[in-house]
C-alpha positions, 0 to 999 in steps of 0.5 A: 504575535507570530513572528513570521508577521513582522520580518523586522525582527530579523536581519534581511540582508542575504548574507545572513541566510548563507551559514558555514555548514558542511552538508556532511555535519551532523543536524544537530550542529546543523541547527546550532548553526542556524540562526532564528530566521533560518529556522523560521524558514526552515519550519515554513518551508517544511510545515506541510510535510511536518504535518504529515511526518508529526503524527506518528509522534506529536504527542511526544514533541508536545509533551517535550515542549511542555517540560520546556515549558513553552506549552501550558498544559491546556495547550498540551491537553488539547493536542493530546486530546486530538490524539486520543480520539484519533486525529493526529493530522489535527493535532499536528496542525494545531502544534505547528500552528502553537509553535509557530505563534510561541516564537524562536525558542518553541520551534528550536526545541521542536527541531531538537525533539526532531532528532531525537525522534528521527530514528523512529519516524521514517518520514521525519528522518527522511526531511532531516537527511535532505537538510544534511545533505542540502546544507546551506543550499537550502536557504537557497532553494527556499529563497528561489520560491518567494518570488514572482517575475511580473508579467509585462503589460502587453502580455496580461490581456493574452494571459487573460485570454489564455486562462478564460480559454483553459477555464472553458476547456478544462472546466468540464468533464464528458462521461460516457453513460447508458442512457439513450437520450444522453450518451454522454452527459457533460459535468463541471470539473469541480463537481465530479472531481474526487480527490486522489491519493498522490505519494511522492515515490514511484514504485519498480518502473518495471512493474507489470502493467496490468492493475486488476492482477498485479496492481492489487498485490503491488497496493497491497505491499505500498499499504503495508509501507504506509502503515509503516509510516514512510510515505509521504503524500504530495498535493498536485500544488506541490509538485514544483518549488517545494520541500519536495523537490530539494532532493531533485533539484540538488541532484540536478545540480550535482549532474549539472556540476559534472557535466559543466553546465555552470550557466544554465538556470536552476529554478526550473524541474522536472516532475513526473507523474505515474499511474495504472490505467484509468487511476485518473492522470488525465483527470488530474492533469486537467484539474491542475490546468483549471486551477491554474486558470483560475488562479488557486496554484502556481501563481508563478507560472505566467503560462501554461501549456497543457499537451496530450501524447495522443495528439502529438502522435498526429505531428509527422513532420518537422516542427519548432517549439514556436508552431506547435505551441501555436498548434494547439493555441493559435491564439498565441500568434506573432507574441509567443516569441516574447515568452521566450524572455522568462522561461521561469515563467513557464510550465508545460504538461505532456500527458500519457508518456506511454501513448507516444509513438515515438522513442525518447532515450534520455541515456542516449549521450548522442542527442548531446553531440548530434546537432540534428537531434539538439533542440536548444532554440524553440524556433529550431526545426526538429521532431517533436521528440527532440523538443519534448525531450530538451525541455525535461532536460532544460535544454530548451529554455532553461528554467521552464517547469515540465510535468510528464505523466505516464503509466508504471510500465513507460517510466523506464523512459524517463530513468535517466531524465533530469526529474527533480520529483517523482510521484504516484497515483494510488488512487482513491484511499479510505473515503476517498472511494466513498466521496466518488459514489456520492458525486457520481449519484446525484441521488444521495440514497442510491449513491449509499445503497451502491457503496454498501454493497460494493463495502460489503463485497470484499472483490468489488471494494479492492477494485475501487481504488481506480476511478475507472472501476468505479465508473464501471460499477456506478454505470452497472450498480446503479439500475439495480437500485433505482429500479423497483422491478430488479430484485436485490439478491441478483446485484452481481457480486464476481466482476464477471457478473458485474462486467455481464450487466454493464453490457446488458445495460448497454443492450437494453438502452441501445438494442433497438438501434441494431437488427442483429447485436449478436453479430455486432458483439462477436465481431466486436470481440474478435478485434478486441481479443487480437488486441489482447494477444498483442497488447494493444488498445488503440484502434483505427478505422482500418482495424474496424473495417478489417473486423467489418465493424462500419462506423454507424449509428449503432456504433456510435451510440450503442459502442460510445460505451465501450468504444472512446473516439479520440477527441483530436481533429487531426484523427479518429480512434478508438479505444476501449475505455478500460482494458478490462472491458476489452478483455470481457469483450474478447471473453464473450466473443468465444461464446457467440461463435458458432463454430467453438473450434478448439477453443481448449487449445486456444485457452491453454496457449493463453494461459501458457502466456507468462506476461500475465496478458490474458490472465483477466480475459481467462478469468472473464471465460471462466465466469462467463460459464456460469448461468449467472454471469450469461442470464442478463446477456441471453436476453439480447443476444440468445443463447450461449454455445452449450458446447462452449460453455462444456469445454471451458468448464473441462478446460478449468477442471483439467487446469485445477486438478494439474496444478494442486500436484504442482504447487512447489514453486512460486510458479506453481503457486501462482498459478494454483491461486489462479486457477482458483480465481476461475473457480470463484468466476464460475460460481460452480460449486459442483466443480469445484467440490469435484476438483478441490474436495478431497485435497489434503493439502494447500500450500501458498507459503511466501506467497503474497495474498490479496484480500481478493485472493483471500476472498477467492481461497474462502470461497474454493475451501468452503465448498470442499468437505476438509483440507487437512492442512493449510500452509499460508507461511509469510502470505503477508495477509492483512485484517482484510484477507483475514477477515475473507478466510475467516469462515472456512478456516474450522474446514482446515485441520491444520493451518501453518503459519498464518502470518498477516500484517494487521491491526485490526481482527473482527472474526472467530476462527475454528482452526485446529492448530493456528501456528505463528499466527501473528508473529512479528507483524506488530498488531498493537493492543488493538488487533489483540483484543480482537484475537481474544474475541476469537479465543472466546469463541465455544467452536475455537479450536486453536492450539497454538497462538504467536504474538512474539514481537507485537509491542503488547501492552498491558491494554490488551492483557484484560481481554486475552487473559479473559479468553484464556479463562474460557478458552479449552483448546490453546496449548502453546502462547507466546508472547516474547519480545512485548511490554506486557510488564508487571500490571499485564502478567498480573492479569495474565496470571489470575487466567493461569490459576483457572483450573481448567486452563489448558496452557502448556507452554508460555513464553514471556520473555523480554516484557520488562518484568520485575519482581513486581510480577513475581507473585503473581506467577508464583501462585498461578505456577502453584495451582496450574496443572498443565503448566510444563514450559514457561520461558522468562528469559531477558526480564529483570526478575531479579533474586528477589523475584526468583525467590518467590518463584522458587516456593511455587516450584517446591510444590508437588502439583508443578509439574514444570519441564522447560525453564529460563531464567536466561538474562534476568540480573541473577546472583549468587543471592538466589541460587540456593533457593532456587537448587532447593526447589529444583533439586528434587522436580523430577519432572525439570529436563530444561533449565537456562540460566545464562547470561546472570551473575553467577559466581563460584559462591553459586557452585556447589548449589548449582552441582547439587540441583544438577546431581540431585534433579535426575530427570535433567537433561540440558543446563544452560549456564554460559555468561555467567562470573564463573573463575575456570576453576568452577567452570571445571567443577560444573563441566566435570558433571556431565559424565555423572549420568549419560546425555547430560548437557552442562554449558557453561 
């Protein structure tokens, strides 16, 4: 039996859940001191994010629990067996689940396998600093989620009320569509709602807003944290009163502390939510409002209350926190006073921080001391700020809960608020994307054809993870794959071609509603690109009358796509539905005027801009260019301006050729890399064979690519004729940028450097000279074996290959020592810092004894070799032609092993230069085989031996390599057990011959 099932077993009085433990103690002494209750709690109260933290390591724990014999080997098979075909979530599950069932002594030894693995599981090591930190207070916090106030009698018909009411409204979602008959069509919740990706951080709150530029590079490095194994996932259930909000709620005690605020209640937090635009806060908000009311989270909260900034904008007056909850639930009435008696009870939402117009300074100490600006009784007349903000602040009504949602760049706002959990919204991660298409689609066929093509087009793919992006695509993608009339080869493949047809889709269901679309569109622009010079995306009737825009049937209908009236009473706005969509409006308006003007003044001064605001609206000109991306748009709104179209194919051509000399700077750079987004958005080979051709050389070093900027790379080099040399030094690529370059790299002669962040290689690459290919990224045996694929390859030009730092195994030893055998162009391997051990080189050197392999210099140094090796290496060194550096320095080769190595030396074919030996447990015992070999290879320069033990017995071996091997140059010998007497005799060597270096 579990024992969480029988509480009897453990004494309930609260004076044992309180321990004497120093927060400052170690965790170690932190668990002897908990007793088998507390950790019971412990392990219940963490077990969702020891899920998560587990999967980097459970095979380990399961094995410690095993030699504990608390797992049977059955059970240890089992868990192993998740692993081994790649569910680790499963398996994780499956060992609490046996650890909970096992008893007090499974779950102490799974805590104690905890720290000793803490170091190398960041999320682990990070719920175990919360434990020190909390101490005690802990069991607390733990104590505070348990219970439930109940709800008095003549308050459960409201609540009823109040739930049936928030089911209605938040159970369906309108979603504007092309469709002629059904402009927008109404769907349930739960079935178009996608599941998210949430993580409980929150990046740079100064992070540049807009997702299609910075977004995509700012994924990326969160992706490489999460491949590290540091980010934690939070459900929308867990952003109040769990393990999450430990750390925020002792922090709010902390502050409290200091502040004196002795008597305020501490059950209630404060969470915010961040997220770019369209990446779904409003959607989860209502998702968490309809769960709530149909009972599936939050069974603690009594009432609800859910706010949009957006309609708190239309409060002017002075207002009470009484009123404006009877605002928006007049149902309420004279009761709502009697919700003022538990607080805890409460939960209020404020969505869209960013949208407020409003300023809520929470650094401000004023709002403490002035009392105009203290909210402290909801029946206080105050401004809606002030309320807003003495509830995050628990001011107001202390122990109410308060979640907040806002776009990246308005978290400066809530920096200094009292929030116990931040969270972010990645959006849609792996499958995620693909569970979107298929509740999009009611038709299951065109919801696969449409993801295909989105999977097999490396720019659409990345743009997926914001469900805003996916609408957009599901709305343009969609016609090309229902309708037999379309032909395949013209699906849009540039998000310009793919913004062209969502328009045209408009324009072809809506059209016939207008006399003059043209007109309708180009005015349309002109408001949406002075939007975009002033970062503005909301927009009310005076600005549509200013741009003589008259609400209409037209507008209504064929607009509803593109403009969004606000669903508030109170006001009418409008604004696009995604900032993109108004940035490709604003681009198409420059080819609908008339009169062009100077329109290469007007695209410099934008791309002069250093904000980035236009940089998407630039990009949209750009491809608008392109007799591809204007083709579906012509047909309803004629002809583009030819004289446009020229200018802005000068303008690229002039912006392309100026920036190529400029690429020093990260500026510079930068800026390059755009320039050759215009390039891709044009699809204008001829132009970008004329302005990139005949460069020389690229360089992006320390520049972090996308697998969108990879894309765009791949597709300027491949119509050039030959770059010479391509410098991508610390461009963090990843298996999907990589991947995108892979065809073009046989037109560069030489690429510098090319450093990526992947486990994963599924591509051949002709390159003359790969430099540092993969150093330090950590590829694992996997990606390898994919590298070998590419070494196998007849046109594989690579000469050089660095895998230093990838913890190797002999797994991948097979495949890379099987491309070593056919490959004819890798000079220079190296393979440093792995474990790679005894069995790998085995393999490596039945490769080395091919006689048409070309390897010139081999670093295996720290791979845990033993003399076990030694003959292995000994007889490729004997047969190997081309052999001249071989670094097997920090093994533990041992005299033994070196001794073997010595007789392949002696041969007359070897013709070894550079040799280390540096750090592998050397005595006396094996220096005079070693000076024999040596002393006559007239072709050694190199020699390190440092770091062994070396001792005056070795001396007079050591002297007569030194005097004998005239070709050497440097000895390196410091660290060794030499007395100063026979460090004089070996440094008096150094004026034997000129240019000798002898360090010891």
């Amino acid at each position: 039996m579990a024992e969480g099932s029988n509480r009897g077993e453990y004494p309930t009085a609260s004076s044992k859940m309180r321990m004497d433990t120093d927060p400052n103690s170690t965790i170690p002494q932190f668990l002897t001191k908990c007793d088998d209750y507390q950790l019971f709690k412990l392990t219940k109260f963490y077990r969702d994010r020891l899920e998560q933290a587990m999967e980097g390591g459970v095979d380990g724990v399961s094995l410690t629990l095993t030699y504990e014999r608390i797992f049977t080997g059955q059970e240890h098979g089992k868990v192993t067996e998740l692993v081994d075909k790649g569910n680790r979530a499963d398996s994780s599950k499956l060992l609490l689940n046996l650890v909970m069932e096992k008893g007090s002594r499974a779950r102490r030894v799974m805590w104690e396998s905890f720290v000793r693995m803490r170091h190398g599981v960041p999320k682990l090591d990070k719920i175990l600093k919360e434990i020190q930190e909390l101490g005690s207070d802990a069991f607390d916090d733990m104590n505070m989620t348990q219970g439930l106030s109940e709800l008095p009698s003549h308050l459960e018909d409201l609540q009823q009320k109040h739930k049936e009411t928030l089911r209605v409204q938040a159970g369906t979602l309108r979603v504007n569509t092309i469709l002629i008959k059904e402009k927008v069509k109404i769907f349930q919740l739960v079935d178009r709602y996608a599941e998210l990706t949430v993580i409980s951080t929150v990046r740079d709150r100064t992070l540049v807003e807009h997702e299609l530029l910075a977004r995509g590079r700012d994924h990326e490095e969160w992706r490489e944290k999460h491949l590290r194994k540091k980010l934690e996932k939070i459900r929308t259930d867990q952003l109040f009163q769990s393990s999450f909000s430990q750390t925020g709620g002792l922090l709010q005690k902390i502050r409290r502390l200091f502040h004196q605020s002795h008597s305020r209640s501490s059950s209630g937090s404060s969470a915010a939510v961040s997220g770019v635009p369209g990446v779904g806060k409003t959607t989860m908000v209502q998702k968490i409002v309809y769960d709530w009311a149909t009972g599936k989270i939050y069974p603690h909260f009594q009432f609800v209350f859910s706010f949009k900034f957006r309609d708190l904008n239309t409060i002017n007056c002075r207002i009470n926190l009484r009123n404006l909850i009877l605002f928006f639930y007049p149902y309420f009435g004279n009761i709502v006073g009697e919700l003022w008696k538990n607080p805890e009870g409460l939960l209020f939402i404020f969505d869209g921080l960013d949208e407020f117009k409003d300023s809520i300074d929470f650094a401000d100490n004023r709002r403490n001391t002035e009392p105009q600006s203290m909210c402290t009784d909801p029946e206080f007349r105050c401004k809606v700020s002030d309320i807003v903000y003495s509830l995050i602040q628990h001011k107001l009504l202390p122990g109410c809960s308060v979640l907040v949602t806002s776009r990246p760049t308005a978290l400066q706002l809530l920096e200094k608020a009292d929030i116990s959990v931040w969270a972010e919204i990645l959006g849609f991660v792996g499958d995620e994307r693909k569970e979107y298409f298929n509740k999009f689609f009611e038709d299951q066929t065109v919801a696969a054809a449409v993801f295909k093509h989105v999977e097999e087009n490396e720019i659409l793919y990345t743009m997926c993870y914001n469900p805003s992006y996916c609408w957009i695509l599901g709305l343009s993608l969609g016609p090309f794959f229902t309708q037999r009339d379309r032909k395949r080869q013209q699906v849009p493949k540039t998000i310009t071609q793919l913004y062209s047809y969502y328009i045209y889709n408009i324009l072809k269901n809506h059209g016939r509603e207008i006399e003059n679309p043209r007109d309708v569109l180009l005015k349309l622009g002109e408001m949406a690109y002075t939007g975009v010079s002033k970062k503005k995306i909301v927009f009310r009737n005076e600005d549509l009358i200013k741009y003589n825009l008259q609400p209409s049937q037209f507008l209504s209908g064929f607009l509803m796509e593109l403009l969004e009236r606000d669903d508030s009473a109170q006001s009418v706005v409008y604004t696009f539905p995604h900032l993109t969509i108004q940035e490709f409006a604003a681009a198409l308006t420059q080819f609908l005027t008339p009169d062009p003007g100077e329109i290469g003044k007007l695209l410099s001064e934008a791309h002069s801009e250093e904000d980035g605001r236009f940089e998407i609206f630039l990009r949209f000109v750009a491809g608008l260019s392109s007799p591809q991306s204007a083709r579906p748009l012509v047909e309803f709104l004629g002809p583009f301006l030819h004289q446009t179209t020229c200018r802005v194919i000068d303008w690229v051509k002039e912006k392309v050729e100026g920036q190529i000399g400029d690429s020093q700077t990260e500026t510079g750079k930068r800026k390059l890399l755009n320039t050759f987004h215009y390039l891709f958005e044009s699809q204008n080979k001829a132009l970008a064979r004329n302005t990139v051709g005949s460069v020389e050389k690229l360089s992006f070093s320390r520049l972090r690519l996308t697998p969108i900027d990879c894309a765009v790379l791949s597709h300027v080099i491949g119509v050039c004729d030959t770059i010479k040399h391509l410098d991508l030094e610390r461009c963090y690529i990843q298996c999907e940028g990589l991947q995108r370059l892979g065809p073009v790299l046989h037109k560069c002669q030489e690429v510098n450097d090319f450093s990526y962040r992947s486990s994963c290689l599924k591509f051949h690459i002709p390159v003359a000279n790969l430099l540092n290919i993969l150093f330090h990224n950590e590829v694992g045996d996997s990606g390898v074996k994919l590298v070998s694929a590419a070494l196998r390859n007849p046109e594989c030009k690579i000469q050089k290959l660095d895998l230093y730092g990838n913890a190797l195994t002999d797994s991948c030893a097979e495949d890379l020592a099987s491309a070593l055998s056919t490959n004819r162009s890798l000079i220079d391997l190296y393979l440093g810092v792995n474990k790679l051990g005894d069995s790998g080189v085995k393999l490596l050197s039945v490769a080395l004894r091919n006689p048409e392999c070309k390897i010139q210099k081999l670093h295996l140094y720290g791979n845990n070799l033993t003399d076990s090796c030694a003959e292995d290496l000994a007889s490729a060194l004997s047969t190997n032609r081309s052999l001249i550096d071989l670094n097997l320095g920090h093994n533990k080769l041992g005299d033994s092993g070196v001794k073997l190595l010595s007789v392949a030396l002696r041969n007359p074919d070897c013709k070894i230069q550079k040799l280390h030996l540096r750090s592998n447990a050397l005595t006396d015992s094996c220096a005079e085989d070693l000076a024999s070999a040596l002393s006559t290879k007239q072709s050694l320069r190199i020699l390190s031996l440092g770091s062994n033990s070396f001792t005056d017995q070795s001396v007079p071996a050591l002297r007569r390599l030194i005097l004998t091997c005239r070709s050497l140059e440097v000895i390196w010998l410091r660290g060794n057990q030499f007395s100063p007497n026979g460090k004089r005799q070996l440094e008096s060597l150094r004026e034997s011959r000129r240019g000798l270096r002898v360090t010891v």
